[in-house]
C-alpha positions as a printed NumPy array, in Angstrom:
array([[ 0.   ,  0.   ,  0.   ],
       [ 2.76 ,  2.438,  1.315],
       [ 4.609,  2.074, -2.372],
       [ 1.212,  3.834, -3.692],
       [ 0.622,  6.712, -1.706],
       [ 1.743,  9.407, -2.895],
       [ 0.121,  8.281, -6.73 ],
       [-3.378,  7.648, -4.894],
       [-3.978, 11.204, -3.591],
       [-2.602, 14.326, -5.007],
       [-3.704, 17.778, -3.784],
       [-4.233, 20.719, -5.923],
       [-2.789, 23.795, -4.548],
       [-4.657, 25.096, -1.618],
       [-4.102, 29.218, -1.411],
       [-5.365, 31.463,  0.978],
       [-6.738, 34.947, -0.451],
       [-3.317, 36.376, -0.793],
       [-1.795, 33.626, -2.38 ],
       [ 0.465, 32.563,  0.893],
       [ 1.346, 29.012,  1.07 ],
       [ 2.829, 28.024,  4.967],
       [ 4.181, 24.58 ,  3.254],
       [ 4.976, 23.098, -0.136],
       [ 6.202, 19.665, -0.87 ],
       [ 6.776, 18.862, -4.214],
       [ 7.839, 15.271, -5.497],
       [ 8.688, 14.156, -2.139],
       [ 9.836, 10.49 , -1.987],
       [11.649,  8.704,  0.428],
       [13.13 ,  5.054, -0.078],
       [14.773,  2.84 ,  2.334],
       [16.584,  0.49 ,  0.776],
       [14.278, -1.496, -1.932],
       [10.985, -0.378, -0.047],
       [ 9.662,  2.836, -0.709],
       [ 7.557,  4.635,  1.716],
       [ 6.681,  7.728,  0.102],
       [ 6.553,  7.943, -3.709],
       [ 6.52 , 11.557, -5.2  ],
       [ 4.1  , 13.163, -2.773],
       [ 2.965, 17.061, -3.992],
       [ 0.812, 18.997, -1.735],
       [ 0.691, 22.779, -0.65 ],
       [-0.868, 24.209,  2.582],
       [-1.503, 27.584,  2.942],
       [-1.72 , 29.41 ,  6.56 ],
       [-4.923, 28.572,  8.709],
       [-5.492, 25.108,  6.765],
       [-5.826, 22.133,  8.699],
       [-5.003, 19.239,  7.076],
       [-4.278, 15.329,  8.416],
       [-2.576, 12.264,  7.354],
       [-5.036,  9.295,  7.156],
       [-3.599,  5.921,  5.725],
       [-2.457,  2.228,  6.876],
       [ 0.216,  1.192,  9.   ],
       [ 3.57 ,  1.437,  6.991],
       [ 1.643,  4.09 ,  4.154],
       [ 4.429,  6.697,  5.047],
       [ 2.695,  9.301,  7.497],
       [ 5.268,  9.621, 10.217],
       [ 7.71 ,  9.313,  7.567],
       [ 6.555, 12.64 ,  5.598],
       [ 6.106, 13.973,  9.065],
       [ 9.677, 13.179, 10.21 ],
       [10.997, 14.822,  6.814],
       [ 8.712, 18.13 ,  7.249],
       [10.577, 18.152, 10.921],
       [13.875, 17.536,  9.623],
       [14.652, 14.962, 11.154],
       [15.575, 12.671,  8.158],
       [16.59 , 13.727,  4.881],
       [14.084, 12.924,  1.573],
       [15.297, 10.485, -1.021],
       [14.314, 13.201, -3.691],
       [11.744, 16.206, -4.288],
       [11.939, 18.978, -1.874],
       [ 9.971, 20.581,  1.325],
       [10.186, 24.252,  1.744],
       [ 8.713, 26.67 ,  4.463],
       [ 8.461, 29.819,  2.418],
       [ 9.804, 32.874,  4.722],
       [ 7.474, 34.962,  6.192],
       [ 6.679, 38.652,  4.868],
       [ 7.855, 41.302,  7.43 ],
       [ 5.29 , 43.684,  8.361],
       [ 6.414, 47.272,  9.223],
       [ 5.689, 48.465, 12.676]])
């Protein structure tokens, strides 16, 4: 199931009113050996979304998770926290 994942559900861009995105992943997989546990993920949350991770044991969630943290490296694609705008005082 987990080899599937990211080619079962893609998500069109989600943009708040201004255009902001808080998180964009782009072609995100992540192999481990032969097994793959991600395979090219794209999805885009903007600020004030909530969004989840729903899907069976070994589908990949706390593996995207640990990659948005940094706490593991991607295989390929990329995951980039644009920088917020400054706002003058």
């Amino acid at each position: 199931m987990h080899e599937k994942m990211g080619k079962q559900r893609r998500c069109a861009p989600a943009r708040s009113s201004g255009g902001d995105i808080m998180l964009n992943i782009q072609h995100f997989t992540k192999t481990y050996g032969e097994k793959r546990a991600v395979d090219d993920l794209s999805l885009h949350i903007a600020p004030g979304e909530i969004f989840g991770f729903i899907g069976h044991n070994g589908a990949g969630k706390t593996t995207l998770l640990d990659i948005i943290c940094a706490k593991t490296k991607p295989t390929s694609g990329t995951v980039y926290f644009p920088t917020p705008k400054a706002e003058k005082p």
